[in-house]
N, CA, C and O atoms as a GROMACS GRO file, in nm:
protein
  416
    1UNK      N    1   0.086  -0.117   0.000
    1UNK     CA    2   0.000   0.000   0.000
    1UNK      C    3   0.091   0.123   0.000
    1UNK      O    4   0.195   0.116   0.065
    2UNK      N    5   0.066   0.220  -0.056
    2UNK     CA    6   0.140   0.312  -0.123
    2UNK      C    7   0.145   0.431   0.037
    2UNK      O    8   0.040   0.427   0.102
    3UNK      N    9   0.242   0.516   0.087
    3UNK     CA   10   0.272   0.556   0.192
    3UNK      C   11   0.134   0.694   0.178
    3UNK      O   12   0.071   0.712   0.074
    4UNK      N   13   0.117   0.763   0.291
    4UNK     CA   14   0.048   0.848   0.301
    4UNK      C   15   0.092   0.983   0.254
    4UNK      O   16   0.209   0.990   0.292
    5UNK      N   17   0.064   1.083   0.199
    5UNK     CA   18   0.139   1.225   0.089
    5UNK      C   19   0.060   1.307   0.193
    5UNK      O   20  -0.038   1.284   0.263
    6UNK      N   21   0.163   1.440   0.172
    6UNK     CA   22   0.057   1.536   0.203
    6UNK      C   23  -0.079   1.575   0.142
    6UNK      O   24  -0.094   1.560   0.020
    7UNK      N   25  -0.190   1.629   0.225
    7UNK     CA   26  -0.316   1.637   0.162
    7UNK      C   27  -0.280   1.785   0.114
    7UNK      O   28  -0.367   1.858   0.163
    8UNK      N   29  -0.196   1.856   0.043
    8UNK     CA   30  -0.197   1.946  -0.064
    8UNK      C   31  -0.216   1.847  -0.218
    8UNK      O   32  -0.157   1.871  -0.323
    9UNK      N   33  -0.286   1.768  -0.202
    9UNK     CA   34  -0.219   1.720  -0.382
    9UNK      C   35  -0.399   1.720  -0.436
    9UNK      O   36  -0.498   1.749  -0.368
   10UNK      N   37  -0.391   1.679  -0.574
   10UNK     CA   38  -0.487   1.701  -0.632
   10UNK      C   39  -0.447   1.567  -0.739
   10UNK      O   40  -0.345   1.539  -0.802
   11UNK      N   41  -0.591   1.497  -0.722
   11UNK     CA   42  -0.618   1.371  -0.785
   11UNK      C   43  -0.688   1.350  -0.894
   11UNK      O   44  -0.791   1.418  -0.900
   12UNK      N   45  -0.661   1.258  -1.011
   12UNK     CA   46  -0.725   1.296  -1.106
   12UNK      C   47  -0.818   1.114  -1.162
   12UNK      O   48  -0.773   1.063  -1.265
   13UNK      N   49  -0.870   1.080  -1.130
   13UNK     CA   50  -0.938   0.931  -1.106
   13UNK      C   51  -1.014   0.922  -1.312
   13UNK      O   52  -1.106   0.971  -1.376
   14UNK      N   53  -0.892   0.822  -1.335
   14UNK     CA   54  -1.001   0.778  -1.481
   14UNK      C   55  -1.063   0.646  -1.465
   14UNK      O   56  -1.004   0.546  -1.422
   15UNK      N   57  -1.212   0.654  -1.511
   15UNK     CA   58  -1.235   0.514  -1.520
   15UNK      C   59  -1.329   0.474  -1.632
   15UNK      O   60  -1.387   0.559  -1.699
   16UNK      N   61  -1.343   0.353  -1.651
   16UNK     CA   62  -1.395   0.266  -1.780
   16UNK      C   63  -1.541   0.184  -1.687
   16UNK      O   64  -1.534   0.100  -1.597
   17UNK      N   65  -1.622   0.226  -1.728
   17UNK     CA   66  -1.770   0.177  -1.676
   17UNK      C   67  -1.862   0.107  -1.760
   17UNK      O   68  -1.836   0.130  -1.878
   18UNK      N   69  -1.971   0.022  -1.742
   18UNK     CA   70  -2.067   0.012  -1.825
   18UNK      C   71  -2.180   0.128  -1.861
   18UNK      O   72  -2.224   0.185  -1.760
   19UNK      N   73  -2.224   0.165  -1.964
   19UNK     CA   74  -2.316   0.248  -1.948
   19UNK      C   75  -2.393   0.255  -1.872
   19UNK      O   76  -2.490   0.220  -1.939
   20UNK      N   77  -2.431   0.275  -1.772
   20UNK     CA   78  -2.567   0.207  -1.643
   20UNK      C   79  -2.640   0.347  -1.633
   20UNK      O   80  -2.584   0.455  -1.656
   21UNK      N   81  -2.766   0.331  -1.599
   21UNK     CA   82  -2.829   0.492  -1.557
   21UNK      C   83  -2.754   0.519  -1.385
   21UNK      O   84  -2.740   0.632  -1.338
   22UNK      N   85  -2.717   0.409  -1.321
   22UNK     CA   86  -2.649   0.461  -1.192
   22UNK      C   87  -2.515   0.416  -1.170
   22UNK      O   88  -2.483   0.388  -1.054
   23UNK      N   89  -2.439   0.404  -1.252
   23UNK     CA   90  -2.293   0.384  -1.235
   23UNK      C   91  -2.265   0.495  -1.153
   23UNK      O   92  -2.240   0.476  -1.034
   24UNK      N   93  -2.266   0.637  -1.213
   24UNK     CA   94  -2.196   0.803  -1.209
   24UNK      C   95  -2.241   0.793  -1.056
   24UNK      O   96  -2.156   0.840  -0.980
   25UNK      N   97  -2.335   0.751  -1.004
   25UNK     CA   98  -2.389   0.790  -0.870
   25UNK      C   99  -2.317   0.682  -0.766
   25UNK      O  100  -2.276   0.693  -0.650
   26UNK      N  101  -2.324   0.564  -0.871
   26UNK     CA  102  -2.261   0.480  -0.729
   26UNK      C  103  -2.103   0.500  -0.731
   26UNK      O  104  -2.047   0.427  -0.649
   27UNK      N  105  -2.038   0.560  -0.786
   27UNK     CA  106  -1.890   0.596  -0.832
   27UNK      C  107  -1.856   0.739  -0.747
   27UNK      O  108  -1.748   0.729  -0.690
   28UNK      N  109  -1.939   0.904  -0.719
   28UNK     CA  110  -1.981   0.950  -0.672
   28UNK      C  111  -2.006   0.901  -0.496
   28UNK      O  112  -1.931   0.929  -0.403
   29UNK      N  113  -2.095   0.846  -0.490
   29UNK     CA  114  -2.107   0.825  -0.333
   29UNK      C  115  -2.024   0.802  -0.255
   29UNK      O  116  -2.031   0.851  -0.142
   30UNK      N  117  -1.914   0.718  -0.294
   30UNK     CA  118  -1.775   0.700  -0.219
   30UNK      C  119  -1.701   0.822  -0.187
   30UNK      O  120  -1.648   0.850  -0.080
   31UNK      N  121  -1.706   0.900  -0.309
   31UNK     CA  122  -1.640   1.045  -0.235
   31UNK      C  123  -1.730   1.118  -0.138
   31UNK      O  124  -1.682   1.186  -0.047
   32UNK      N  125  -1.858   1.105  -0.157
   32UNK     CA  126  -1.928   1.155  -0.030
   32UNK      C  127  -1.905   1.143   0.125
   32UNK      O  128  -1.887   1.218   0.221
   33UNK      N  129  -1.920   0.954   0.088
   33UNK     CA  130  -1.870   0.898   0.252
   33UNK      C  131  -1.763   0.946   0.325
   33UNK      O  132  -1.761   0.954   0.448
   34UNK      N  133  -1.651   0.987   0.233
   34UNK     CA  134  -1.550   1.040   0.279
   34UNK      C  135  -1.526   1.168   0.302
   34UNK      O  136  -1.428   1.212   0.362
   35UNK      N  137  -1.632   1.244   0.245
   35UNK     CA  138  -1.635   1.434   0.271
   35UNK      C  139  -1.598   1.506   0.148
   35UNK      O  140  -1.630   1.624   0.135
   36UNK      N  141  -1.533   1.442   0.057
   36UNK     CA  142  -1.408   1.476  -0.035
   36UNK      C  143  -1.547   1.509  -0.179
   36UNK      O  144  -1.613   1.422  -0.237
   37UNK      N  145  -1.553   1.662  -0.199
   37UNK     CA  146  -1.626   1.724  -0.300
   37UNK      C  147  -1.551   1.714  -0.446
   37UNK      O  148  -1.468   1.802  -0.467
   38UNK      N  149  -1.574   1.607  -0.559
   38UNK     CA  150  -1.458   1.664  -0.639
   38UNK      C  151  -1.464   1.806  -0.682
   38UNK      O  152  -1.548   1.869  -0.617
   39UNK      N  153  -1.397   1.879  -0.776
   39UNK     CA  154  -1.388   2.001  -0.837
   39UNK      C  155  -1.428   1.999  -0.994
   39UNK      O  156  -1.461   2.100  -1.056
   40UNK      N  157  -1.419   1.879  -1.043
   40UNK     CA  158  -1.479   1.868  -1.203
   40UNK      C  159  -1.495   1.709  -1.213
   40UNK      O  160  -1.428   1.617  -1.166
   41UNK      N  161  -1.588   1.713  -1.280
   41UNK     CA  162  -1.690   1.594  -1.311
   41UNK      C  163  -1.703   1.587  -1.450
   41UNK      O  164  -1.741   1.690  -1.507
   42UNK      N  165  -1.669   1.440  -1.547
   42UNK     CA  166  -1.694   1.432  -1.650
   42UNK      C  167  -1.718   1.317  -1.697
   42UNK      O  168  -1.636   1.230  -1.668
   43UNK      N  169  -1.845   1.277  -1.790
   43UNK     CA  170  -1.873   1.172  -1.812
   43UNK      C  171  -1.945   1.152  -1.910
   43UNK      O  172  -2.053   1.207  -1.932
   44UNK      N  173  -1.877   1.052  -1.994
   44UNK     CA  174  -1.913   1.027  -2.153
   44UNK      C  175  -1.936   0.888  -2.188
   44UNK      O  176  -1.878   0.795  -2.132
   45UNK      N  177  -2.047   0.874  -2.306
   45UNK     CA  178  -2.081   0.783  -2.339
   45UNK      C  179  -2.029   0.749  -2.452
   45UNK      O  180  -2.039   0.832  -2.543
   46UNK      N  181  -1.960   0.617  -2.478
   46UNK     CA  182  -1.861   0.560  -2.614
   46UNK      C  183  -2.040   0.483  -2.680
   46UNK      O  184  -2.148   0.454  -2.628
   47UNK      N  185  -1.981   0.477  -2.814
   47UNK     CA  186  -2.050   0.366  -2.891
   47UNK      C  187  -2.060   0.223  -2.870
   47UNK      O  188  -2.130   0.148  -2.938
   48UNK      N  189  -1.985   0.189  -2.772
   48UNK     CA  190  -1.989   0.020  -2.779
   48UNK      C  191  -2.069  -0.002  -2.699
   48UNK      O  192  -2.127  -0.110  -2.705
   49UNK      N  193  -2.101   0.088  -2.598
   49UNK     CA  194  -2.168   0.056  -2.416
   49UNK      C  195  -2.143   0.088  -2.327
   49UNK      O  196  -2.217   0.078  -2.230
   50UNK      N  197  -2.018   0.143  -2.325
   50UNK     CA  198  -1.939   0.191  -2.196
   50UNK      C  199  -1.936   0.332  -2.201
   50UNK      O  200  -1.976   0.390  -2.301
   51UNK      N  201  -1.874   0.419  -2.056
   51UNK     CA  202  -1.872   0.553  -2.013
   51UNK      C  203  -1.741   0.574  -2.000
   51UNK      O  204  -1.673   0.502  -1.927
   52UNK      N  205  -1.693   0.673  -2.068
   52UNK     CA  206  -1.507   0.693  -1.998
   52UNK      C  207  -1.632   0.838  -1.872
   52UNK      O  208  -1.736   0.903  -1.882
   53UNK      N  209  -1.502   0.807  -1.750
   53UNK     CA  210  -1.553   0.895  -1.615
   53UNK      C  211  -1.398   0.964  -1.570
   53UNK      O  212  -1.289   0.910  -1.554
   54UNK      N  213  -1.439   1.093  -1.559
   54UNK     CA  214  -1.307   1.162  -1.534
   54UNK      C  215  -1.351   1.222  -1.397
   54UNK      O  216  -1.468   1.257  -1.380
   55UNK      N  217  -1.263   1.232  -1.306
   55UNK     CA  218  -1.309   1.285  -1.154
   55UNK      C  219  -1.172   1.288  -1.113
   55UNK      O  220  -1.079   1.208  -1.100
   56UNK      N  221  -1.208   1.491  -1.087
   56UNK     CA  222  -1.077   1.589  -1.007
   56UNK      C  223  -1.150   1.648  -0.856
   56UNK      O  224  -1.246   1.716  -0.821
   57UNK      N  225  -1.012   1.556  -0.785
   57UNK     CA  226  -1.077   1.576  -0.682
   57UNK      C  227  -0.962   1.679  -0.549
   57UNK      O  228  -0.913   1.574  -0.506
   58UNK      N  229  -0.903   1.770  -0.479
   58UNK     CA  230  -0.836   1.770  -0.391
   58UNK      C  231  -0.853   1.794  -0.296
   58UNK      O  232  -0.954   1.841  -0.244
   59UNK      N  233  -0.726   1.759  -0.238
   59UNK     CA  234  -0.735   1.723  -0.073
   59UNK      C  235  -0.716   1.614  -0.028
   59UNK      O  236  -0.725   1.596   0.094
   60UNK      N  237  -0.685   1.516  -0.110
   60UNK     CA  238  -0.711   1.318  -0.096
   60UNK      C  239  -0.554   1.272  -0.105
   60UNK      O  240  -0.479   1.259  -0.201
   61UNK      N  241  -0.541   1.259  -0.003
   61UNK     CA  242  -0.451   1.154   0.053
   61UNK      C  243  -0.365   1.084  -0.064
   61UNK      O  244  -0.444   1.064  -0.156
   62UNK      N  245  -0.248   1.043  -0.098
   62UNK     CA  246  -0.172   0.940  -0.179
   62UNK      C  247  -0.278   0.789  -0.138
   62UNK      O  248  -0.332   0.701  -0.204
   63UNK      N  249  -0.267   0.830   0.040
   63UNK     CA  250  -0.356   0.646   0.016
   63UNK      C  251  -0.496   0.657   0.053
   63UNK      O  252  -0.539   0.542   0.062
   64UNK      N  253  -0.603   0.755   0.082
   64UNK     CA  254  -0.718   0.698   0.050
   64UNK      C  255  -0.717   0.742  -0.097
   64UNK      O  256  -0.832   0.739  -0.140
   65UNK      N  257  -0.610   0.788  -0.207
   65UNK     CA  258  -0.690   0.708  -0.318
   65UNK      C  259  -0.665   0.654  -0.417
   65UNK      O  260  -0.700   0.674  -0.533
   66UNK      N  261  -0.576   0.553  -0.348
   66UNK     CA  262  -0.559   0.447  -0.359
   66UNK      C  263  -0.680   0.370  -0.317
   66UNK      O  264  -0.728   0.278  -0.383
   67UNK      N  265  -0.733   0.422  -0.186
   67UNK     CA  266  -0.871   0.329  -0.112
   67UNK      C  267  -0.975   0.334  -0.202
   67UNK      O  268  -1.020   0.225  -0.240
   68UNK      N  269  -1.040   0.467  -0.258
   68UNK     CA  270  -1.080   0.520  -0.324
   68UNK      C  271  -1.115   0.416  -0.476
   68UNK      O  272  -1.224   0.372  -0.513
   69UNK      N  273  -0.987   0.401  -0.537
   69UNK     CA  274  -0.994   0.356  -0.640
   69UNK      C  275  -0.994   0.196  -0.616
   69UNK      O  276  -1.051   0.135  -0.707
   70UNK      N  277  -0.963   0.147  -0.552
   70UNK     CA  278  -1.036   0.004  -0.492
   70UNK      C  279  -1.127  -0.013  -0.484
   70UNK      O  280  -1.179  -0.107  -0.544
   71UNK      N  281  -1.208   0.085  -0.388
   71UNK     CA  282  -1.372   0.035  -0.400
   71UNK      C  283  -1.437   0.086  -0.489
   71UNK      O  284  -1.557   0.063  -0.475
   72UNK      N  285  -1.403   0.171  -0.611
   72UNK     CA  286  -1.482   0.172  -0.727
   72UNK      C  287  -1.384   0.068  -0.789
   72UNK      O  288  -1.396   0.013  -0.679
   73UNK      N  289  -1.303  -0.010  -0.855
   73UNK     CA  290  -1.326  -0.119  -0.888
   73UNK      C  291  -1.440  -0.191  -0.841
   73UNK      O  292  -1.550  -0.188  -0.896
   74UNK      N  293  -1.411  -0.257  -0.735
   74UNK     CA  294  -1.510  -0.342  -0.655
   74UNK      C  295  -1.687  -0.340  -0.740
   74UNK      O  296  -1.764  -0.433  -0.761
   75UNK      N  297  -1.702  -0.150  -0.782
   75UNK     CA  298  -1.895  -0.171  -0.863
   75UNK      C  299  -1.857  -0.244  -0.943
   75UNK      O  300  -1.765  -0.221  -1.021
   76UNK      N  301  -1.930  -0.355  -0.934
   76UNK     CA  302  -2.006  -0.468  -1.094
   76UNK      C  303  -2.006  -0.373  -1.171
   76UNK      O  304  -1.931  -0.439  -1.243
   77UNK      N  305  -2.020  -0.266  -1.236
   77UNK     CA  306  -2.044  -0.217  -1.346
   77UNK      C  307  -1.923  -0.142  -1.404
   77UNK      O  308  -1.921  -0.106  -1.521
   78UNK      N  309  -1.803  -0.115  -1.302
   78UNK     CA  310  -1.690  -0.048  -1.336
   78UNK      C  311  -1.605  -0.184  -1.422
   78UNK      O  312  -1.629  -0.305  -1.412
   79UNK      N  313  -1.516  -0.127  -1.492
   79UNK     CA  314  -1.441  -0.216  -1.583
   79UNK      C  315  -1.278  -0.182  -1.520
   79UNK      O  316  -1.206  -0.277  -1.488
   80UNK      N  317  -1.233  -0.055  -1.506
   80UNK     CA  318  -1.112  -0.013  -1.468
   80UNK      C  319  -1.119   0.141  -1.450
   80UNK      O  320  -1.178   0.223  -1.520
   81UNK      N  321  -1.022   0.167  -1.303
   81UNK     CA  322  -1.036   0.278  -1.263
   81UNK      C  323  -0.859   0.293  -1.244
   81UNK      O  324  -0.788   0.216  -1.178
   82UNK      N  325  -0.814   0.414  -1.322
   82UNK     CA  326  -0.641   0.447  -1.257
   82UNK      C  327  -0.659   0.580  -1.229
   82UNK      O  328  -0.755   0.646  -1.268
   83UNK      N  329  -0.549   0.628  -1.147
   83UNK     CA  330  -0.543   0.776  -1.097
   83UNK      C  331  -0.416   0.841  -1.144
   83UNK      O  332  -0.318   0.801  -1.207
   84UNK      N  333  -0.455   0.965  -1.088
   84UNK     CA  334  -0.311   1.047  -1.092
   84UNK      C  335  -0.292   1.130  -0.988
   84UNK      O  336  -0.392   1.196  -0.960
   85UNK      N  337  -0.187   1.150  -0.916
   85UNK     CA  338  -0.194   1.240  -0.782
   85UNK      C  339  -0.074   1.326  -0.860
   85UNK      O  340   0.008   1.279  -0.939
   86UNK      N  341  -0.086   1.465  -0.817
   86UNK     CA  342  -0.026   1.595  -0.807
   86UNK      C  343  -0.032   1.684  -0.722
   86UNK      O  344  -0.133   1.708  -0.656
   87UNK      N  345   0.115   1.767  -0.708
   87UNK     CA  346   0.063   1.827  -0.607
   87UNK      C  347   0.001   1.919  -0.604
   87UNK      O  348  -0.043   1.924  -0.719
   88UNK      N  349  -0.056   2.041  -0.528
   88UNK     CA  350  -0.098   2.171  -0.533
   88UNK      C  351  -0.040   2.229  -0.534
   88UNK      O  352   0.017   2.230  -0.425
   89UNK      N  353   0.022   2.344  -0.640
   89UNK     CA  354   0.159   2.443  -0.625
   89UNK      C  355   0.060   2.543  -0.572
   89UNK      O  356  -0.043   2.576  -0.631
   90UNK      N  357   0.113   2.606  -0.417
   90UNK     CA  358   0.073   2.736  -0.369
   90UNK      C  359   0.141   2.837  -0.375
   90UNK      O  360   0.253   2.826  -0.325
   91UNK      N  361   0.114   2.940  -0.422
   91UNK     CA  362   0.205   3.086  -0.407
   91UNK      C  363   0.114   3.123  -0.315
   91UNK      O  364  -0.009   3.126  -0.311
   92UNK      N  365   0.238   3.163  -0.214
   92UNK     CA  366   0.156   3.227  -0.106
   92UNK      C  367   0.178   3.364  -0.097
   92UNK      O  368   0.282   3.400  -0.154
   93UNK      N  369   0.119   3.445  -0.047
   93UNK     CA  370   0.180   3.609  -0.077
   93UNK      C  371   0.161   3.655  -0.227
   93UNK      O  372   0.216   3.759  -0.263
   94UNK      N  373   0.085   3.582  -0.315
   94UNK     CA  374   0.109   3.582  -0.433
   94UNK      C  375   0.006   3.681  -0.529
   94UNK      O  376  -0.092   3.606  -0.517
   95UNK      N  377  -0.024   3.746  -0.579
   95UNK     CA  378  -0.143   3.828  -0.672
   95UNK      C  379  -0.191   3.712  -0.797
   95UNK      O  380  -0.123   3.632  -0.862
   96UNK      N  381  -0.267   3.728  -0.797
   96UNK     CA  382  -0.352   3.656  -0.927
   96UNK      C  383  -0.279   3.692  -1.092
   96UNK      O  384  -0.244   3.628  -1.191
   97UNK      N  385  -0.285   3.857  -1.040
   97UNK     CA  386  -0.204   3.937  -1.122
   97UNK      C  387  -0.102   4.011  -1.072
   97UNK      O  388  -0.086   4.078  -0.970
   98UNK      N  389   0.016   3.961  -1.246
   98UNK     CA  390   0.166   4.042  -1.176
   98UNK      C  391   0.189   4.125  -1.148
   98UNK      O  392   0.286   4.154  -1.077
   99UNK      N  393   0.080   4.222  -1.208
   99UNK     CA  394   0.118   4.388  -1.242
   99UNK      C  395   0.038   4.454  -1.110
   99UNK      O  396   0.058   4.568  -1.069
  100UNK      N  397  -0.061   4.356  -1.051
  100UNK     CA  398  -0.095   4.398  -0.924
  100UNK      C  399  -0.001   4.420  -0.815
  100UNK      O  400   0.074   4.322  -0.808
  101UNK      N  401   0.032   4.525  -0.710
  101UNK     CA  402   0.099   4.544  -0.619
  101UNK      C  403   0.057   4.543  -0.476
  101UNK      O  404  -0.066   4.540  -0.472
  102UNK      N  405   0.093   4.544  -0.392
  102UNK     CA  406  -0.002   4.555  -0.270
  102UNK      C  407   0.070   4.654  -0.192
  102UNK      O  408   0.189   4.651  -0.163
  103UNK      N  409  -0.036   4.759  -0.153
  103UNK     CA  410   0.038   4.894  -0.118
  103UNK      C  411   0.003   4.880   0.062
  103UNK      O  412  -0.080   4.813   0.123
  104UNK      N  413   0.126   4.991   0.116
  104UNK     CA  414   0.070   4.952   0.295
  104UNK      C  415   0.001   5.094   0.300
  104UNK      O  416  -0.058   5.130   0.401
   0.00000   0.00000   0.00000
């Protein structure tokens, strides 16, 4: 099992589903149980039957998701789920914009 990361990182979960009217929801609920809101949600239907499912999520652990992506394997209706963890680059002290200054 893969060691625990700081929770600055940002996760990016692909997976291969059957078309189902409740795959997206039962794939979804797991991040609920855990608190964890993703930030973008995407989900498409191929011609053969299946859904490619894209889910950005941060704040999540190196190993819950890893956990994460275990128990969506586990739905009967998922085919394969892989991730990607990154971190969060913070500028702190930082302006949105360069040309902005911050006066005392």
């Amino acid at each position: 099992m893969p060691k625990t990361t700081n929770i600055n990182t940002r996760v990016e979960f692909d997976i291969v589903a059957m078309s189902e009217p409740n795959t997206l929801l039962r794939i979804l609920e797991y991040f609920a149980l855990i608190g964890a809101t993703p930030g973008n949600v995407k989900a498409d239907a191929t011609s053969d039957g299946t859904q490619t499912i894209s889910i950005i999520v941060e704040g999540v652990s190196e190993q819950r998701a890893y956990i994460l992506a275990g128990k969506i394997n586990e739905i009967f209706t998922v085919n394969s789920t892989s991730y990607v963890i990154e971190p969060i680059k913070t500028s702190v002290g930082k302006t949105n914009h360069p040309d902005m200054l911050m006066c005392a």
